[in-house]
mmCIF file as gemmi writes it, N, C-alpha and C atoms, coordinates in Angstrom:
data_model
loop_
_atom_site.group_PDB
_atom_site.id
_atom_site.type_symbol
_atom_site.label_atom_id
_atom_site.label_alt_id
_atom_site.label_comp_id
_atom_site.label_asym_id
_atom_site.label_entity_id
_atom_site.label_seq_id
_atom_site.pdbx_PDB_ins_code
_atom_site.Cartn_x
_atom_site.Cartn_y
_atom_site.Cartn_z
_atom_site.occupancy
_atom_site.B_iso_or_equiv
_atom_site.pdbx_formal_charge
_atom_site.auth_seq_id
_atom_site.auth_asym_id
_atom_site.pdbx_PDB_model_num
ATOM 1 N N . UNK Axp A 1 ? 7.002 15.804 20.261 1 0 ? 1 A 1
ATOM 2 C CA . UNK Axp A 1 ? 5.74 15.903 19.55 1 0 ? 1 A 1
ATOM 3 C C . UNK Axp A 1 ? 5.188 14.508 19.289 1 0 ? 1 A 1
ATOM 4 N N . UNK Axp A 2 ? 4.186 14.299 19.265 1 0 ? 2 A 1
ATOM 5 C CA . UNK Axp A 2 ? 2.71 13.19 18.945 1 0 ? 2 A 1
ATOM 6 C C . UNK Axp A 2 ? 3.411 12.449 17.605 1 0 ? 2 A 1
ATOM 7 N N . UNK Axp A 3 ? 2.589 11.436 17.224 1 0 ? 3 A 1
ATOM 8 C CA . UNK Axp A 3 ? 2.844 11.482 15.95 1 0 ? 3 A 1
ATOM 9 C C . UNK Axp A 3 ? 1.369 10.398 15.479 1 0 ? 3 A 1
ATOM 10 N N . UNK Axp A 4 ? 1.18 10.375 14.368 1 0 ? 4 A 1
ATOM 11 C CA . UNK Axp A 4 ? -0.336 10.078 13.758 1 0 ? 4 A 1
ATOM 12 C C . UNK Axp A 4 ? 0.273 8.785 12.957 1 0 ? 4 A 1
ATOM 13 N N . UNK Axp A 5 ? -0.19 7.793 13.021 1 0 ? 5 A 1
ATOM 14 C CA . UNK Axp A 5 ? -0.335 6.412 11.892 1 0 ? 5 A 1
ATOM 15 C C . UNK Axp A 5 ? -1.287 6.268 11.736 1 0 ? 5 A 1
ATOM 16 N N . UNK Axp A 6 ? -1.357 6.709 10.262 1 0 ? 6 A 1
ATOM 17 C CA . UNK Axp A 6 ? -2.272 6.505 9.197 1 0 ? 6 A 1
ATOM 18 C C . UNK Axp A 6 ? -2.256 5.579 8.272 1 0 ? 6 A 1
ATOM 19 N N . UNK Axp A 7 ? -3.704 4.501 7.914 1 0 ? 7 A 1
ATOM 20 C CA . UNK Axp A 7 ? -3.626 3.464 6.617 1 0 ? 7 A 1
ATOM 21 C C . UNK Axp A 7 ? -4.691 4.018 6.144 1 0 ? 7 A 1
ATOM 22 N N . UNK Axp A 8 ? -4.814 3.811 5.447 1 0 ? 8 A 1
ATOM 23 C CA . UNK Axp A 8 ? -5.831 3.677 4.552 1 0 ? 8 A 1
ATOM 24 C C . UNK Axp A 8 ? -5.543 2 3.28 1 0 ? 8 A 1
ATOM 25 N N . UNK Axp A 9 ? -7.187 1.67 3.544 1 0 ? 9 A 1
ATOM 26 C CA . UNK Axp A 9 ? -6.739 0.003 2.996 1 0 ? 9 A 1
ATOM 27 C C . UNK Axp A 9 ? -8.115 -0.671 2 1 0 ? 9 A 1
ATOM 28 N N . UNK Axp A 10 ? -7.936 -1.301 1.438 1 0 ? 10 A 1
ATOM 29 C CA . UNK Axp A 10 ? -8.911 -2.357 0.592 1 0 ? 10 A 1
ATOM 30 C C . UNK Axp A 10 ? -8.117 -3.567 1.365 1 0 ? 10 A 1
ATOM 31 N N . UNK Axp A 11 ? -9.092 -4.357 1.922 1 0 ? 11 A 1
ATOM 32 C CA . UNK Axp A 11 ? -8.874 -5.468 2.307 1 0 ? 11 A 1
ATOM 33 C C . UNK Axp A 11 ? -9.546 -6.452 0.9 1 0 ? 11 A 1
ATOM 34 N N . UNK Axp A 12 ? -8.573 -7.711 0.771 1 0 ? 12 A 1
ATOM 35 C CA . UNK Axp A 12 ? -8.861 -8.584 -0.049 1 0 ? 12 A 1
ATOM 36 C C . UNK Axp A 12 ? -9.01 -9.819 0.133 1 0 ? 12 A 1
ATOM 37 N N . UNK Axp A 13 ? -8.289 -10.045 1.042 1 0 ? 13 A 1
ATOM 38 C CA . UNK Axp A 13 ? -8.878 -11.475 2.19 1 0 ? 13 A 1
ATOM 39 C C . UNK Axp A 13 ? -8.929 -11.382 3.715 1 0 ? 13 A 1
ATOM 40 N N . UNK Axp A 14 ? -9.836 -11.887 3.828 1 0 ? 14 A 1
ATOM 41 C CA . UNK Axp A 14 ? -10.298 -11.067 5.198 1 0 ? 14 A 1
ATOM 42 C C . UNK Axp A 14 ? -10.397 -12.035 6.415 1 0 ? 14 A 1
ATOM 43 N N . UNK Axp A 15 ? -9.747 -13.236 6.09 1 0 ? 15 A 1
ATOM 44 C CA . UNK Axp A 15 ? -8.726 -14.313 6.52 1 0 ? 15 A 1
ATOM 45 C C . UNK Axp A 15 ? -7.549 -13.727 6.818 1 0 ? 15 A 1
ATOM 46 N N . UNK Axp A 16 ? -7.015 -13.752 5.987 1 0 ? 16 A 1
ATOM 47 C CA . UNK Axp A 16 ? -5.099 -13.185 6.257 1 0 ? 16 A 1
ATOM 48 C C . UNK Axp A 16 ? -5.201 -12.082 6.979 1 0 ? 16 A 1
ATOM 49 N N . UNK Axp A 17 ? -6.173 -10.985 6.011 1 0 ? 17 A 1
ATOM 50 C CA . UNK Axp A 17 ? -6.228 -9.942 7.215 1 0 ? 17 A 1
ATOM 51 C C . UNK Axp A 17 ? -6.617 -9.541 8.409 1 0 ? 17 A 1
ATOM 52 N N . UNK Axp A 18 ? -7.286 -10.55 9.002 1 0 ? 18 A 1
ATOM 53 C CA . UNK Axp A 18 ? -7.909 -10.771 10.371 1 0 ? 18 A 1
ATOM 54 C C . UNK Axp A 18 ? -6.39 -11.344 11.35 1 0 ? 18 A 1
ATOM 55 N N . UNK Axp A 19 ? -5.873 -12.117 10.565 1 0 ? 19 A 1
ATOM 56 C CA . UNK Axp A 19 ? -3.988 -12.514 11.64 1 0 ? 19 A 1
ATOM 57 C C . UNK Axp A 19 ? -3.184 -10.717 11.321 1 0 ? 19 A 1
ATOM 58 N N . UNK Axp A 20 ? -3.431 -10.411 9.878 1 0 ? 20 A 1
ATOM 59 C CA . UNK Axp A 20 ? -2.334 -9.086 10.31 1 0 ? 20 A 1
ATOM 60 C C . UNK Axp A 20 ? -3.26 -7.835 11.481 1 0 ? 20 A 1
ATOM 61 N N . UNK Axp A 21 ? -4.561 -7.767 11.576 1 0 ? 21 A 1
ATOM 62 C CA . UNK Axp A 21 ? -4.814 -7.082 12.432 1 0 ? 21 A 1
ATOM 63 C C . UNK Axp A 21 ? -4.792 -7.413 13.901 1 0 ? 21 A 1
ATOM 64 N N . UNK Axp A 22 ? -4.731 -8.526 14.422 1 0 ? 22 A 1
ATOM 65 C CA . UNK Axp A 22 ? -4.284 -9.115 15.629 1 0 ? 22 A 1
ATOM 66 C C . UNK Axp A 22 ? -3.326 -8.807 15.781 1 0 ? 22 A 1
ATOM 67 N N . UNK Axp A 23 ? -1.812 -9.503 15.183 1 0 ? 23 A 1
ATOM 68 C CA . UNK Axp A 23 ? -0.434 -8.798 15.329 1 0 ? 23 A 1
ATOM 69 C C . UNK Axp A 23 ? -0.205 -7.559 15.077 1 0 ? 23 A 1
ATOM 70 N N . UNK Axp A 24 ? -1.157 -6.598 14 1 0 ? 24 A 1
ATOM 71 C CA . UNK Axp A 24 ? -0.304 -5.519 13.982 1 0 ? 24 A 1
ATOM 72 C C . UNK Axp A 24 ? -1.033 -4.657 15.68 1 0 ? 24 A 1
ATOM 73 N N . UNK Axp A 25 ? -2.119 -4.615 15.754 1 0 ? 25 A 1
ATOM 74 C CA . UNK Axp A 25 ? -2.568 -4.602 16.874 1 0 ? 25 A 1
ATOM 75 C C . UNK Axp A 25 ? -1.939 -4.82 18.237 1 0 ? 25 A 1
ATOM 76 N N . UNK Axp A 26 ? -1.214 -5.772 18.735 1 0 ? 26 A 1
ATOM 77 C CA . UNK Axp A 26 ? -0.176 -6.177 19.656 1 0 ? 26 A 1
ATOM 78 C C . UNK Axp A 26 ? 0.913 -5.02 19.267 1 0 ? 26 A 1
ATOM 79 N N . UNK Axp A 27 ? 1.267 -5.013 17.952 1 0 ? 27 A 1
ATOM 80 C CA . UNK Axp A 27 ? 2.816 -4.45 17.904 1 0 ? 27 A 1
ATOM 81 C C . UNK Axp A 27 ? 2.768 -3.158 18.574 1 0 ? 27 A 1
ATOM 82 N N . UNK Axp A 28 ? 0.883 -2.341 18.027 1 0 ? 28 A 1
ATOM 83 C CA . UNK Axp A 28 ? 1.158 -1.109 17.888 1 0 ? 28 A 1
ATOM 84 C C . UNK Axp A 28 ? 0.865 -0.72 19.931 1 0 ? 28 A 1
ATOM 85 N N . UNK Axp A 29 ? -0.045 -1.458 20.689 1 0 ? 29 A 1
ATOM 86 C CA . UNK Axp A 29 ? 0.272 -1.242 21.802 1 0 ? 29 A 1
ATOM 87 C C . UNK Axp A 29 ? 1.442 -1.759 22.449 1 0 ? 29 A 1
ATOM 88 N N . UNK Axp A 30 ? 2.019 -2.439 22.302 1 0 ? 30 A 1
ATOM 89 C CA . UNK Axp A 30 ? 3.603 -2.761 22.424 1 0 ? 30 A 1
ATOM 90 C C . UNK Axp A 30 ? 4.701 -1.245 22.27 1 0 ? 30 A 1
ATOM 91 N N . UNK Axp A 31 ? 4.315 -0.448 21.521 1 0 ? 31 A 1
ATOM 92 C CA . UNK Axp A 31 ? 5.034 0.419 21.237 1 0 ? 31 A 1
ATOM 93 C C . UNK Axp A 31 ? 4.26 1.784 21.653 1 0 ? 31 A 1
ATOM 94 N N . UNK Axp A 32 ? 3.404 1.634 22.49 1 0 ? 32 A 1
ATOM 95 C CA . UNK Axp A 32 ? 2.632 2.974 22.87 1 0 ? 32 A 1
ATOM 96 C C . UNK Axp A 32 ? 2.082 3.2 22.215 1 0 ? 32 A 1
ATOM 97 N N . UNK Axp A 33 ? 1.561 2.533 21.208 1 0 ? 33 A 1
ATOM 98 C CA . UNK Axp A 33 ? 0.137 3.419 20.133 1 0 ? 33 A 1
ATOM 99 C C . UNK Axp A 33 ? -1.249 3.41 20.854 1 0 ? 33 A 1
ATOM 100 N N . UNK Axp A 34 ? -2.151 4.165 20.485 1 0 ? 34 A 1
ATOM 101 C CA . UNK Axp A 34 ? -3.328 3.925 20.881 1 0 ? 34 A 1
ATOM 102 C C . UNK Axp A 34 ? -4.443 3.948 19.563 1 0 ? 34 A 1
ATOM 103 N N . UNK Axp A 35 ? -5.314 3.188 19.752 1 0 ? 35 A 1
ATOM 104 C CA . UNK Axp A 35 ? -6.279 3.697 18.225 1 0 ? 35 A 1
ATOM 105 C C . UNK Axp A 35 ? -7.198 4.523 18.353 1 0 ? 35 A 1
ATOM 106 N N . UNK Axp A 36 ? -6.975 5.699 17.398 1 0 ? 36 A 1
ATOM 107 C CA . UNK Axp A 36 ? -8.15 7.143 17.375 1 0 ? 36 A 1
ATOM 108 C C . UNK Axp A 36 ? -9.644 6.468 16.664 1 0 ? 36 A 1
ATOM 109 N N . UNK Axp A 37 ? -8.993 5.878 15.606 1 0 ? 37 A 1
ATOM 110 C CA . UNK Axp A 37 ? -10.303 5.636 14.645 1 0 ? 37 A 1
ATOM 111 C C . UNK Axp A 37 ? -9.708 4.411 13.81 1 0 ? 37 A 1
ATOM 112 N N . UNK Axp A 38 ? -10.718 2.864 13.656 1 0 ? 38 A 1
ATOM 113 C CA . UNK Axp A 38 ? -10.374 1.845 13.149 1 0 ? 38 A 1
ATOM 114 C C . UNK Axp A 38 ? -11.905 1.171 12.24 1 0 ? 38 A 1
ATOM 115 N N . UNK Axp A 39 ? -11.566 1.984 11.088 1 0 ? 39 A 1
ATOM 116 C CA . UNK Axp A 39 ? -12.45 1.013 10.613 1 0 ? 39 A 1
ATOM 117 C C . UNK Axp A 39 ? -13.479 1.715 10.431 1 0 ? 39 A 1
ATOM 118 N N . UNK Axp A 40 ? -13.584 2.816 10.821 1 0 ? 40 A 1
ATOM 119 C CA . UNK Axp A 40 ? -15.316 3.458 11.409 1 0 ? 40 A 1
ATOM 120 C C . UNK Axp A 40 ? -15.859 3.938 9.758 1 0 ? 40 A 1
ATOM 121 N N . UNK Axp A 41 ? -17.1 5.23 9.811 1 0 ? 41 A 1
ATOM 122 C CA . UNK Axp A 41 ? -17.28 5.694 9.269 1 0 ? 41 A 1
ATOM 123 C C . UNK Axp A 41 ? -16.717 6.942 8.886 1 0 ? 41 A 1
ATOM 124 N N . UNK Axp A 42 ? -16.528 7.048 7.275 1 0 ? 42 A 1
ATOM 125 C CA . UNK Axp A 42 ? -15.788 8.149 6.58 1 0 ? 42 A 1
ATOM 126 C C . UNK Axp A 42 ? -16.459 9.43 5.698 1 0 ? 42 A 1
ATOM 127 N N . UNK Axp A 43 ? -16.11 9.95 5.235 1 0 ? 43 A 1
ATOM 128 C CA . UNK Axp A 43 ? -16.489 10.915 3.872 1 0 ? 43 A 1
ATOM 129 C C . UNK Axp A 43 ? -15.163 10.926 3.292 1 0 ? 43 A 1
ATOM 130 N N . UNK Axp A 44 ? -15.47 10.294 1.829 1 0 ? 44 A 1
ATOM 131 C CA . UNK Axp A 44 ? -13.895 10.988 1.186 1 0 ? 44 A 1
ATOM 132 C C . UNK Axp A 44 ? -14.372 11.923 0.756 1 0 ? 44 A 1
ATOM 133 N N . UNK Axp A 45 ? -13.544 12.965 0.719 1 0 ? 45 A 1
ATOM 134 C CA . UNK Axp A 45 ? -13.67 14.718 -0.128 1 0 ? 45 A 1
ATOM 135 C C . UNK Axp A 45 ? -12.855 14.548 -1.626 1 0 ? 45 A 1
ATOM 136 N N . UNK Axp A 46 ? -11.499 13.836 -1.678 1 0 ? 46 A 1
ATOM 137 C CA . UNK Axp A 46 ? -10.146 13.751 -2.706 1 0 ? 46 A 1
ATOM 138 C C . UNK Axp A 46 ? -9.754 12.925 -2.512 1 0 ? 46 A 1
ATOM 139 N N . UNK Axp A 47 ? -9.43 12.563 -3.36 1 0 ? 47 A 1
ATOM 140 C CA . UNK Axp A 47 ? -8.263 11.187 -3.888 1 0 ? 47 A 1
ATOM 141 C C . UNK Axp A 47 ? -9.354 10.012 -3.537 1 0 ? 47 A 1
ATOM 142 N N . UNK Axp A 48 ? -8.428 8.75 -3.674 1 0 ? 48 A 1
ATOM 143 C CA . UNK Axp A 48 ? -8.714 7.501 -3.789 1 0 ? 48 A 1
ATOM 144 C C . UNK Axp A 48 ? -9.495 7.183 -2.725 1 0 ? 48 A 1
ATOM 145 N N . UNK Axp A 49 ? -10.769 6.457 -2.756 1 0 ? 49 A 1
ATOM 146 C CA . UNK Axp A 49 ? -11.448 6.005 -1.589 1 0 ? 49 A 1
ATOM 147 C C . UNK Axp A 49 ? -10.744 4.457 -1.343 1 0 ? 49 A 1
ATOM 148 N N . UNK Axp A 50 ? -10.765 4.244 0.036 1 0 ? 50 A 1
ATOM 149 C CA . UNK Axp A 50 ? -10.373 2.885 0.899 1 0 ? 50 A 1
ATOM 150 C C . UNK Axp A 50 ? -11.469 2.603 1.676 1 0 ? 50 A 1
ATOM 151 N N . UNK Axp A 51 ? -12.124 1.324 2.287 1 0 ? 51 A 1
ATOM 152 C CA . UNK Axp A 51 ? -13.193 1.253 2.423 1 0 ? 51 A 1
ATOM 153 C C . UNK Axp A 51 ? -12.797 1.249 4.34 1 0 ? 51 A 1
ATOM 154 N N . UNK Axp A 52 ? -11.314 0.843 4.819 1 0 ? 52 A 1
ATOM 155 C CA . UNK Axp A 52 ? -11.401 1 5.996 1 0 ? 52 A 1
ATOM 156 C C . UNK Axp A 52 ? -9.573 1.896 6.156 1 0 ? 52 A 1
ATOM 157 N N . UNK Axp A 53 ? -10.035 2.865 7.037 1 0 ? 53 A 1
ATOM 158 C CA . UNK Axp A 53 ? -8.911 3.462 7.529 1 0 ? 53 A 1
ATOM 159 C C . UNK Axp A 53 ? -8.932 3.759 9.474 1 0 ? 53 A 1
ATOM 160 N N . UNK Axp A 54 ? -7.775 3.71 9.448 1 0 ? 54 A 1
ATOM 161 C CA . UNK Axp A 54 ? -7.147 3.303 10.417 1 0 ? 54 A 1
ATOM 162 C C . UNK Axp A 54 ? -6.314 4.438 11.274 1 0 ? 54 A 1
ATOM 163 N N . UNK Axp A 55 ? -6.576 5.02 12.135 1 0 ? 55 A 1
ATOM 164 C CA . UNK Axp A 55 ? -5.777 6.3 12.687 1 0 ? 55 A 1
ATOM 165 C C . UNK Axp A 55 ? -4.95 5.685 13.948 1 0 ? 55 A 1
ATOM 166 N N . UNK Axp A 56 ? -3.865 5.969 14.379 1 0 ? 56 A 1
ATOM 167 C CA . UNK Axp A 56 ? -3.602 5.125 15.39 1 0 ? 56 A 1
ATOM 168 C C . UNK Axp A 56 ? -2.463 6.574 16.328 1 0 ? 56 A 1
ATOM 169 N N . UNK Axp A 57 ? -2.142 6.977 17.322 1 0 ? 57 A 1
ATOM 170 C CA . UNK Axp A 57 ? -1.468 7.842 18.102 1 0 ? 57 A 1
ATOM 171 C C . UNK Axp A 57 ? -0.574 7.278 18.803 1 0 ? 57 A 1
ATOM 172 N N . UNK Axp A 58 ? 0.91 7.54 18.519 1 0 ? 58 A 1
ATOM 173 C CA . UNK Axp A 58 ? 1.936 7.186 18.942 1 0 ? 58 A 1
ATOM 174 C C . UNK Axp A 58 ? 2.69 7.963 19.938 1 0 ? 58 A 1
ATOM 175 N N . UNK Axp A 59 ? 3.348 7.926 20.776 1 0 ? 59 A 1
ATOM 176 C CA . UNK Axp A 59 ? 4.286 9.47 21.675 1 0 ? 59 A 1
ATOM 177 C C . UNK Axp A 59 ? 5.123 10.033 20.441 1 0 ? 59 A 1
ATOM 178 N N . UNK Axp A 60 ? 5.893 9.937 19.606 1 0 ? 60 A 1
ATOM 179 C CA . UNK Axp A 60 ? 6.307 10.656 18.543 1 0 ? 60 A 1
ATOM 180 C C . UNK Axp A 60 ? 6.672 10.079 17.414 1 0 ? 60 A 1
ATOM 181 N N . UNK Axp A 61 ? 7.684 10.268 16.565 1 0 ? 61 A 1
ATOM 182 C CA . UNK Axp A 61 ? 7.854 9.878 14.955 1 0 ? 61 A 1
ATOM 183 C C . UNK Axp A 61 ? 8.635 8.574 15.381 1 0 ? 61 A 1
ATOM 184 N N . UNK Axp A 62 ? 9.506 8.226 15.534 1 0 ? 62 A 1
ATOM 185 C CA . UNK Axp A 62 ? 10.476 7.393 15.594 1 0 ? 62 A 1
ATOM 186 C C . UNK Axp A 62 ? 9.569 6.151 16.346 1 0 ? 62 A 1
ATOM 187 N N . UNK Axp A 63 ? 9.01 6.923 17.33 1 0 ? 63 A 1
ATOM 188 C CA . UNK Axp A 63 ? 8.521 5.503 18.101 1 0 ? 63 A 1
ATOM 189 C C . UNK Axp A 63 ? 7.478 4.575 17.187 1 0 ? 63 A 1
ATOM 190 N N . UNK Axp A 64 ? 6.799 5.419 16.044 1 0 ? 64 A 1
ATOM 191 C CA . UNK Axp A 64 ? 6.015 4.743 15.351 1 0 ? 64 A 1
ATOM 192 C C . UNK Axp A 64 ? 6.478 4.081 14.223 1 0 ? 64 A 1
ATOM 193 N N . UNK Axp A 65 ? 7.684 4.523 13.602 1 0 ? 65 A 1
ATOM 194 C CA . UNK Axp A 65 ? 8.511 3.978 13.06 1 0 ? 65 A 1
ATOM 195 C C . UNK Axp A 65 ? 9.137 2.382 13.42 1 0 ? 65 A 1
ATOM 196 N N . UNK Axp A 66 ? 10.14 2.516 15.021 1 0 ? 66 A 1
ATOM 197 C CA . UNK Axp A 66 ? 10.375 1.606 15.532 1 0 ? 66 A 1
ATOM 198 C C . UNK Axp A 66 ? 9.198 0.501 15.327 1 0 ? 66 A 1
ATOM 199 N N . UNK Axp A 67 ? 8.331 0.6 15.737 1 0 ? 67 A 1
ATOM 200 C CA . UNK Axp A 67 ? 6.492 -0.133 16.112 1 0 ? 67 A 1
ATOM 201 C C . UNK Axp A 67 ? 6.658 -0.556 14.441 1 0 ? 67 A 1
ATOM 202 N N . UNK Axp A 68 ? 6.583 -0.201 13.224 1 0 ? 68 A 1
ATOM 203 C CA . UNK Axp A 68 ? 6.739 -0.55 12.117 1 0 ? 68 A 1
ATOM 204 C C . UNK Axp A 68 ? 7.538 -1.504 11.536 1 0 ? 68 A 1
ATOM 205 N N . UNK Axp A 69 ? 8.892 -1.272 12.219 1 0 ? 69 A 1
ATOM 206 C CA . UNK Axp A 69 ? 9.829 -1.932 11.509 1 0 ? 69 A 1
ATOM 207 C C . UNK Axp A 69 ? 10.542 -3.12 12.69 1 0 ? 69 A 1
ATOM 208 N N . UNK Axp A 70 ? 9.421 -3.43 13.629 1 0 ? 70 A 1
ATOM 209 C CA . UNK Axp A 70 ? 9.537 -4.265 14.325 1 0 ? 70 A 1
ATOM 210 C C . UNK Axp A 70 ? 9.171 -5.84 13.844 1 0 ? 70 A 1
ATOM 211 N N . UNK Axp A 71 ? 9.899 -6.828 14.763 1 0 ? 71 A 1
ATOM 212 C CA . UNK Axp A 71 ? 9.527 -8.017 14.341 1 0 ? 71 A 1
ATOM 213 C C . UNK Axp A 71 ? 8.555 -8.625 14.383 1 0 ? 71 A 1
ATOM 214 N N . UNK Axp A 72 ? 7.487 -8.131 15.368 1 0 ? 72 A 1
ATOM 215 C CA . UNK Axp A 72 ? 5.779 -8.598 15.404 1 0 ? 72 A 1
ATOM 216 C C . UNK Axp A 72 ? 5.343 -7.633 14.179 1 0 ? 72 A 1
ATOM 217 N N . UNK Axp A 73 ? 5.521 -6.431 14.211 1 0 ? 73 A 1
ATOM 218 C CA . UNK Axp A 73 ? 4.772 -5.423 12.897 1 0 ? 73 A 1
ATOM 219 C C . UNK Axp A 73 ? 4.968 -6.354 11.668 1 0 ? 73 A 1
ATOM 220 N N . UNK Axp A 74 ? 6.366 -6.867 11.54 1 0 ? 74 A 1
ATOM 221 C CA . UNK Axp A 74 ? 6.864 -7.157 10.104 1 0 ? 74 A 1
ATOM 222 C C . UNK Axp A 74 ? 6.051 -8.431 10.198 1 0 ? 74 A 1
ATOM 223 N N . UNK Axp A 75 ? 5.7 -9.627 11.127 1 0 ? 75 A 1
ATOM 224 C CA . UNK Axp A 75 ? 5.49 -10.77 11.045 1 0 ? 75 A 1
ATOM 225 C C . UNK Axp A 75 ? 3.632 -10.525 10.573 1 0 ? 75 A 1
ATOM 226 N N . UNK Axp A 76 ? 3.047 -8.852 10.869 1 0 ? 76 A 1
ATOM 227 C CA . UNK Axp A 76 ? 2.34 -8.851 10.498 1 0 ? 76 A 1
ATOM 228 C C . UNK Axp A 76 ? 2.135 -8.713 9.226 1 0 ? 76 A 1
ATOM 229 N N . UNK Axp A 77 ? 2.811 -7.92 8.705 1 0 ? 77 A 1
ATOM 230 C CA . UNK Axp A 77 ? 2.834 -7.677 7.189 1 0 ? 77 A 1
ATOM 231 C C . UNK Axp A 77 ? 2.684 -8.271 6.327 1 0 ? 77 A 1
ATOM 232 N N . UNK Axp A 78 ? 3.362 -9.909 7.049 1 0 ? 78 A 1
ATOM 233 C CA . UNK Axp A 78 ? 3.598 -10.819 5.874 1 0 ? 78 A 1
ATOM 234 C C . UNK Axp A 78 ? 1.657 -11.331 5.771 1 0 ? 78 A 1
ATOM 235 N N . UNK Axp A 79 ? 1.04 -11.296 6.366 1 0 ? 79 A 1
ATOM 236 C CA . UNK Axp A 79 ? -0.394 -11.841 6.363 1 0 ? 79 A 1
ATOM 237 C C . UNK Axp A 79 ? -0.75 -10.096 5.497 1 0 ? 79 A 1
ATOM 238 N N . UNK Axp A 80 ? -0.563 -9.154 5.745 1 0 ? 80 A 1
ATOM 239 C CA . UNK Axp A 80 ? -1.383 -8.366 4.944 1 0 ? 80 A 1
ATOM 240 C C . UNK Axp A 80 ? -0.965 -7.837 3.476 1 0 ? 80 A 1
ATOM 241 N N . UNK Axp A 81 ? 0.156 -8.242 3.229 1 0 ? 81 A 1
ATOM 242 C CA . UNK Axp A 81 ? 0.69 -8.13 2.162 1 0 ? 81 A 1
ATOM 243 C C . UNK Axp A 81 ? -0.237 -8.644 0.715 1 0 ? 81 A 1
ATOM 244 N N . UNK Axp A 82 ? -0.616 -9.817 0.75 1 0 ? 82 A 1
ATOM 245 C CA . UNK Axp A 82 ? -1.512 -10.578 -0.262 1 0 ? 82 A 1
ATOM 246 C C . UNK Axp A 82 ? -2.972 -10.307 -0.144 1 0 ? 82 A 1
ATOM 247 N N . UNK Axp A 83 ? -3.322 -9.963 0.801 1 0 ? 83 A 1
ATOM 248 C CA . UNK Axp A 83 ? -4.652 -9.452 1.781 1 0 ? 83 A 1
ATOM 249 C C . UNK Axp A 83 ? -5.007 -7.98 1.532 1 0 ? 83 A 1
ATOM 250 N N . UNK Axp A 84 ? -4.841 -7.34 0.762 1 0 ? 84 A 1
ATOM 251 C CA . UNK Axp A 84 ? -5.103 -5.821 0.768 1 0 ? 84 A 1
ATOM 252 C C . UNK Axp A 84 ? -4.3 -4.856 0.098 1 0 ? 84 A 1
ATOM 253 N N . UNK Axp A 85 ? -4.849 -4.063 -0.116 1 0 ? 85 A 1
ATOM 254 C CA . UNK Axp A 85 ? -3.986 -3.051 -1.099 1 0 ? 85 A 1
ATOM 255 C C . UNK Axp A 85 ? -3.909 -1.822 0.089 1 0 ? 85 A 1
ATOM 256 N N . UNK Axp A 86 ? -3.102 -1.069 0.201 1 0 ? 86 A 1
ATOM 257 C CA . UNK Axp A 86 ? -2.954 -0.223 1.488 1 0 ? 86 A 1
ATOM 258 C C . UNK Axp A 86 ? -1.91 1.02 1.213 1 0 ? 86 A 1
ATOM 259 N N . UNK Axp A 87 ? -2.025 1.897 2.065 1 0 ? 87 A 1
ATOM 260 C CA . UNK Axp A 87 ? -1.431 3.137 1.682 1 0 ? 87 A 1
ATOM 261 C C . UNK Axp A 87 ? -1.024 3.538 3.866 1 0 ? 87 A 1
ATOM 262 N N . UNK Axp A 88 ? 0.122 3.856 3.716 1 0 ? 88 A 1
ATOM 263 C CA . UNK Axp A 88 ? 0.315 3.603 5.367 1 0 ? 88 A 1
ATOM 264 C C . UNK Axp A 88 ? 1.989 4.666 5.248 1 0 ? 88 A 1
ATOM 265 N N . UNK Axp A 89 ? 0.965 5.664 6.485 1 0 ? 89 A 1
ATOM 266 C CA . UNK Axp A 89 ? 2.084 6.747 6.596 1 0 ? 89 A 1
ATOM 267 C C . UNK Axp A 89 ? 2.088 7.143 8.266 1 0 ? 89 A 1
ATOM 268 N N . UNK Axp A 90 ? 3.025 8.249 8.472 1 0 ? 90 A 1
ATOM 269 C CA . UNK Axp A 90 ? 3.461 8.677 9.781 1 0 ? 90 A 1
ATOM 270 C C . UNK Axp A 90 ? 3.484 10.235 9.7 1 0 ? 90 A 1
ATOM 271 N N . UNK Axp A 91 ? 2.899 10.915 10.789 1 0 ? 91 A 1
ATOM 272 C CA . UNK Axp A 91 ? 3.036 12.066 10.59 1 0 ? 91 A 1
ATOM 273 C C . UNK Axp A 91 ? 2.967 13.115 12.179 1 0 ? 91 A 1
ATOM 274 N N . UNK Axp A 92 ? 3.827 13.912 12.279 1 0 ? 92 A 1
ATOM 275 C CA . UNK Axp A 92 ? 3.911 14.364 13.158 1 0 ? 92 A 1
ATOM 276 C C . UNK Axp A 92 ? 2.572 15.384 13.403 1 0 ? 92 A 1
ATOM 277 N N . UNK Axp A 93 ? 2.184 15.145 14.89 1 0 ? 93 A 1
ATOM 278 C CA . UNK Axp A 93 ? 1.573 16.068 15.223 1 0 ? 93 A 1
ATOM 279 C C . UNK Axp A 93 ? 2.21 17.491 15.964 1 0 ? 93 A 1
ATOM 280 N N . UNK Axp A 94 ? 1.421 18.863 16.007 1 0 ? 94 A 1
ATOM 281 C CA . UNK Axp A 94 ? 1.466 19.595 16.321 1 0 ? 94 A 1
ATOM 282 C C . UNK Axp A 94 ? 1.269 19.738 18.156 1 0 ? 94 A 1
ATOM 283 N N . UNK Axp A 95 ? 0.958 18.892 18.76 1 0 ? 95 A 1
ATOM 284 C CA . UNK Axp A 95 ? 0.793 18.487 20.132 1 0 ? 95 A 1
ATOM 285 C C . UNK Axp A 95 ? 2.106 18.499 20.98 1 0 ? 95 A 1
């Protein structure tokens, strides 16, 4: 099965976060991701609004995982860490 990476984010410097979207970007085609939706236009219905979210399609759970807890992902992190407030999950698709 598929699997879905999802952020949802407030960017806060948009310096730092311009290096974590380059690297995380590399990591995630490095690992077979592709991006559904980056950044675009939204409607929130519930919960917390983020001003940019991020959909990204992986071949399944683990592989997006791996892609996460990799050493380009992590080298990204460290630039988005101070840079944004963020909410970032994995979820299997039905595919």
């Amino acid at each position: 099965m598929g699997a879905l990476w999802i952020a949802h984010v407030t960017v806060t410097d948009d310096d730092a976060y311009s290096k974590y979207a380059a690297l995380a970007t590399e990591a995630i085609a490095a690992h077979g991701g592709t991006f559904i939706a980056r950044g675009g236009r939204f409607v929130q219905l519930e919960g917390r609004a983020r001003p940019r979210n991020v959909v990204a399609r992986f071949p399944d759970v683990e592989t997006a995982e791996k892609c996460y807890r990799s050493d380009v992902y992590q080298e990204a992190l460290s630039h988005a860490r101070n840079a944004s407030e963020r909410e970032l999950m994995i979820i299997e698709t039905n595919e």
